[in-house]
C-alpha positions in Angstrom: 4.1 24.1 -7.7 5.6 22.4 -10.6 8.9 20.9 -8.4 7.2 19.6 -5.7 4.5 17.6 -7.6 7.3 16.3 -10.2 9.3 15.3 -6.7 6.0 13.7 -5.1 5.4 12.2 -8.4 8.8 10.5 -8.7 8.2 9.1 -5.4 4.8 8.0 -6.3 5.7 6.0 -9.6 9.0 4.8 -8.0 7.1 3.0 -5.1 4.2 1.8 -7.8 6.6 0.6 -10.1 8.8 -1.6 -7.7 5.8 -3.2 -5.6 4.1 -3.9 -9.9 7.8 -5.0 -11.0 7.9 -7.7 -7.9 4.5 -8.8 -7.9 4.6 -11.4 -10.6 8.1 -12.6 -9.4 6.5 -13.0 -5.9 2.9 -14.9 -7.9 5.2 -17.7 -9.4 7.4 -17.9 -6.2 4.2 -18.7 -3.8 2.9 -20.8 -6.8 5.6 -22.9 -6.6 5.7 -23.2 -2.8 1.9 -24.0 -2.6 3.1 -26.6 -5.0 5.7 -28.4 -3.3 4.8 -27.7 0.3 0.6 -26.8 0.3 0.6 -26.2 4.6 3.8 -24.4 5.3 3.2 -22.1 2.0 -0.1 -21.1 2.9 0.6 -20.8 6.3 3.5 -18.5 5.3 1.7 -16.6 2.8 -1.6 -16.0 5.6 1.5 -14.4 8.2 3.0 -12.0 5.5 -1.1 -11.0 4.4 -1.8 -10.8 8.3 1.4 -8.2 8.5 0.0 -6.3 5.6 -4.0 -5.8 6.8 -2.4 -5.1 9.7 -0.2 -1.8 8.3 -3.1 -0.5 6.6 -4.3 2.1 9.7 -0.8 3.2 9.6 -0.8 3.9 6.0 -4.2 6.1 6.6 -2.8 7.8 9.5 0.4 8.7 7.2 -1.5 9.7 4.8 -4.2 12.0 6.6 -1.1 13.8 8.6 0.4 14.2 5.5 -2.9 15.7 3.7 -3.4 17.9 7.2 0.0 19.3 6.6 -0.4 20.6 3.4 -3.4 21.9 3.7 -1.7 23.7 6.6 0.8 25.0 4.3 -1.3 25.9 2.0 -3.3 28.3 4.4 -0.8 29.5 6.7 2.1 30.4 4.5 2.4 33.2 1.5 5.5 31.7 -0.5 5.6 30.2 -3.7 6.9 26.9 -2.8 5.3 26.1 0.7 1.8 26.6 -1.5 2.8 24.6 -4.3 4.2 22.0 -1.7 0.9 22.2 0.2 -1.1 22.0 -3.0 0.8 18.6 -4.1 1.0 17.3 -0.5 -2.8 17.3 -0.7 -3.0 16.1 -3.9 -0.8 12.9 -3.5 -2.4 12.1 0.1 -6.0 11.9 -1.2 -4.7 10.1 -4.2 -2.5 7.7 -1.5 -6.0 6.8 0.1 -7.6 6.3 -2.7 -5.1 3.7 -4.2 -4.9 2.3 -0.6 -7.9 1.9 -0.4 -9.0 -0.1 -3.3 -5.8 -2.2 -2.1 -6.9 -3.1 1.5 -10.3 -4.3 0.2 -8.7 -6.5 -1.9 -6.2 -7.8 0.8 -9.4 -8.7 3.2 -10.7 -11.7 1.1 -7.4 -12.4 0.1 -6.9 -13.4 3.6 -10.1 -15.4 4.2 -9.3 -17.7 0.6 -6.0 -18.5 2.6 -7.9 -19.1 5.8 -9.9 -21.0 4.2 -7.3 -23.0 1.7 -4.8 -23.0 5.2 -7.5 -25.0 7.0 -8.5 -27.5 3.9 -4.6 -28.2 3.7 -4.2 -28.9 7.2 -7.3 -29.9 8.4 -5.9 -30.5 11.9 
């Protein structure tokens, strides 16, 4: 069990750790733009959010395959490492939703304060 949760984990903290390294790089960035250019910053920002709300059933279908899988190999197989696979393949799906989850409620009003900002910049 031990290799493929320390694998799954390296993945895990790899993809955590880049998206939290660029976040605040990608904060001052659209700070900036909203600055110089309100409209076209906003407008630009509400695309890329509209891209990500809409890649979240994807995400949930990943991850549910992924959780279905394992528990598959943890049923239908006897070795050692197709358990321990299954066993983490679980593991990291359920905690993929869970993070996910959290993530796309917070994307949702996100979106509606740029709605909201888009229209009071551009009123038109």
């Amino acid at each position: 069990m031990a290799v493929p949760f320390v694998l799954m984990g390296l993945v895990m903290v790899t993809v955590g750790g880049v998206v939290g390294y660029r976040t605040p790089s990608q904060v001052r960035t659209l700070q900036a733009a909203v600055e110089a250019s309100p409209g076209p910053a906003l407008q630009a920002e509400l695309q890329r959010m509209e891209k990500v709300n809409r890649a979240w059933p994807k995400y949930v279908v990943t991850w549910s395959v992924m959780g279905i899988a394992g528990l598959l190999l943890r049923l239908a197989t006897r070795g050692d490492f197709t358990q321990g696979l299954g066993i983490s393949l679980v593991f990291f799906s359920g905690l993929a939703l869970l993070v996910d989850g959290f993530a796309e409620r917070r994307t949702h009003p996100c979106t509606r304060a740029l709605q909201e900002q888009a229209r009071v910049a551009d009123p038109t």
